[in-house]
Residue frames as qw, qx, qy, qz and C-alpha x, y, z in Angstrom:
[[0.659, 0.220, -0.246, 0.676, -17.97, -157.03, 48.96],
 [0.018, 0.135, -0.236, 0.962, -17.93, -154.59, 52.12],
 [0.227, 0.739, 0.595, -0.221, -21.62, -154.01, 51.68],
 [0.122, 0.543, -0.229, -0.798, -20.56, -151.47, 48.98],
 [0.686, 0.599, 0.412, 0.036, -22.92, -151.89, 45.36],
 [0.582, 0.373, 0.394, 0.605, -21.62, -150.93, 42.14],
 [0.043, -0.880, -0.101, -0.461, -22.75, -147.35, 42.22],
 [0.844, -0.525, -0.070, 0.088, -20.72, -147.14, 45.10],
 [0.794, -0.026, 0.377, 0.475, -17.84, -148.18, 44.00],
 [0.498, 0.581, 0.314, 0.562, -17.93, -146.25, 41.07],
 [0.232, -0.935, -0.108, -0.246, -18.78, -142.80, 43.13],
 [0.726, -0.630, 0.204, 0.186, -15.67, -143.64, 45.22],
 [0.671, -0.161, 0.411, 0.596, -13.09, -143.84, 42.31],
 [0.144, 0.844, 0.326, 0.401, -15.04, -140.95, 40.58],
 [0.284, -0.957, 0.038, -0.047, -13.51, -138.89, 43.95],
 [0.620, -0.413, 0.401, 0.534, -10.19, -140.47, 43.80],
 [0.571, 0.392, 0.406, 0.596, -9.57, -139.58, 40.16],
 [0.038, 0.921, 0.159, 0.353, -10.84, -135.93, 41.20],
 [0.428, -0.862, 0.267, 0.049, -8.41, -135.50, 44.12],
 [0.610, -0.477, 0.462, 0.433, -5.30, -137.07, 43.04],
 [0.313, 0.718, -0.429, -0.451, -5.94, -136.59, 39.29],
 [0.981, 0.139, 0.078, -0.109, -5.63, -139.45, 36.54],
 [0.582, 0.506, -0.562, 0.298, -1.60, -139.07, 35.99],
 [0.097, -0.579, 0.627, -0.512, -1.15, -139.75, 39.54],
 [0.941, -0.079, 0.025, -0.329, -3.08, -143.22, 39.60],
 [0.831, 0.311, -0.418, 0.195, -0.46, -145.38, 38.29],
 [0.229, 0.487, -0.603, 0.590, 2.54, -143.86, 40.86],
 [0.576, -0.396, 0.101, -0.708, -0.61, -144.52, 43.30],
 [0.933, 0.174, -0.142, -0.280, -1.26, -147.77, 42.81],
 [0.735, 0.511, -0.409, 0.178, 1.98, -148.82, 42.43],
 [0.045, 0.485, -0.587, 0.647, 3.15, -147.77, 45.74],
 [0.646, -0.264, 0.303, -0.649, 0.42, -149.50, 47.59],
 [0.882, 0.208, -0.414, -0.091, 1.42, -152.58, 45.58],
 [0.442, 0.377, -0.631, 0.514, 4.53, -152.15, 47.16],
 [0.464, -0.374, 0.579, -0.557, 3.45, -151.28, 50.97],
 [0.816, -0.119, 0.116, -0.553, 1.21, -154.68, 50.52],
 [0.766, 0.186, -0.524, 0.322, 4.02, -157.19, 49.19],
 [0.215, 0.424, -0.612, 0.632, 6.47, -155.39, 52.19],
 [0.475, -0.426, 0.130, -0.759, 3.51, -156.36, 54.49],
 [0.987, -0.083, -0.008, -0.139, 3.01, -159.92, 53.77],
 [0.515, 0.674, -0.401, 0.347, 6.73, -159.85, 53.26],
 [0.238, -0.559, 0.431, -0.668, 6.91, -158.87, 57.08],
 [0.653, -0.216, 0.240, -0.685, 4.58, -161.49, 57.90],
 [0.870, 0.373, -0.313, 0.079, 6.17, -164.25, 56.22],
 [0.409, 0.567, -0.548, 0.459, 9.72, -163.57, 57.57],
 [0.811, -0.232, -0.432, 0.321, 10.85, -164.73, 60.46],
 [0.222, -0.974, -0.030, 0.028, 11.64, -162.26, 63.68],
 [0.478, 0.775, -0.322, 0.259, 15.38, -161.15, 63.65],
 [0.479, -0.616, 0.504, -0.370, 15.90, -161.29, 67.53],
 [0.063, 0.150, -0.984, 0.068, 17.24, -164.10, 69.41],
 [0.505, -0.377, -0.668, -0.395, 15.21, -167.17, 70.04],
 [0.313, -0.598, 0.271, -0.686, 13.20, -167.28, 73.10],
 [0.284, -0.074, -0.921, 0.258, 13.69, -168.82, 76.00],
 [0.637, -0.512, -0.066, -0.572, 10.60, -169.26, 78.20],
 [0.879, -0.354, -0.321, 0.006, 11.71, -171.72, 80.61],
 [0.578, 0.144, -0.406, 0.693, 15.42, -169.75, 81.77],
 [0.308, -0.835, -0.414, 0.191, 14.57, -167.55, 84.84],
 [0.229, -0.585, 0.165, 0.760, 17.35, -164.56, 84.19],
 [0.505, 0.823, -0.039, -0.256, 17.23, -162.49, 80.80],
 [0.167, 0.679, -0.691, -0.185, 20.98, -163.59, 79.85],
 [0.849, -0.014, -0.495, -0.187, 20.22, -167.47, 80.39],
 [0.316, 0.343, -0.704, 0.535, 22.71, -167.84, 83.19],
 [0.046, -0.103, -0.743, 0.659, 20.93, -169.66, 86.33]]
């Protein structure tokens, strides 16, 4: 995974738990759930704008 080994891994969430502290995992976590749904969310949806034309030579469609 990555090229990262177990020891790794472990050494990496050994510094997160030291810099953000273990009551502040969860609220972590939780929020990155969220950025990562709103992402695929994004990516899913469909653009808001009109549709495009590619074949009308003016920007308003006219001519």
């Amino acid at each position: 995974m990555f090229g990262l080994g177990f020891w790794e891994l472990v050494i990496i969430l050994m510094i997160i738990v030291i810099i953000f502290g273990v009551g502040k995992l969860p609220q972590l976590g939780e929020g990155m759930g969220k950025a990562i749904r709103g992402f695929k969310k994004g990516l899913d949806e469909p653009k808001d704008g009109p549709p495009d034309d590619s074949d009308s030579s003016s920007p308003n469609g006219k001519g």
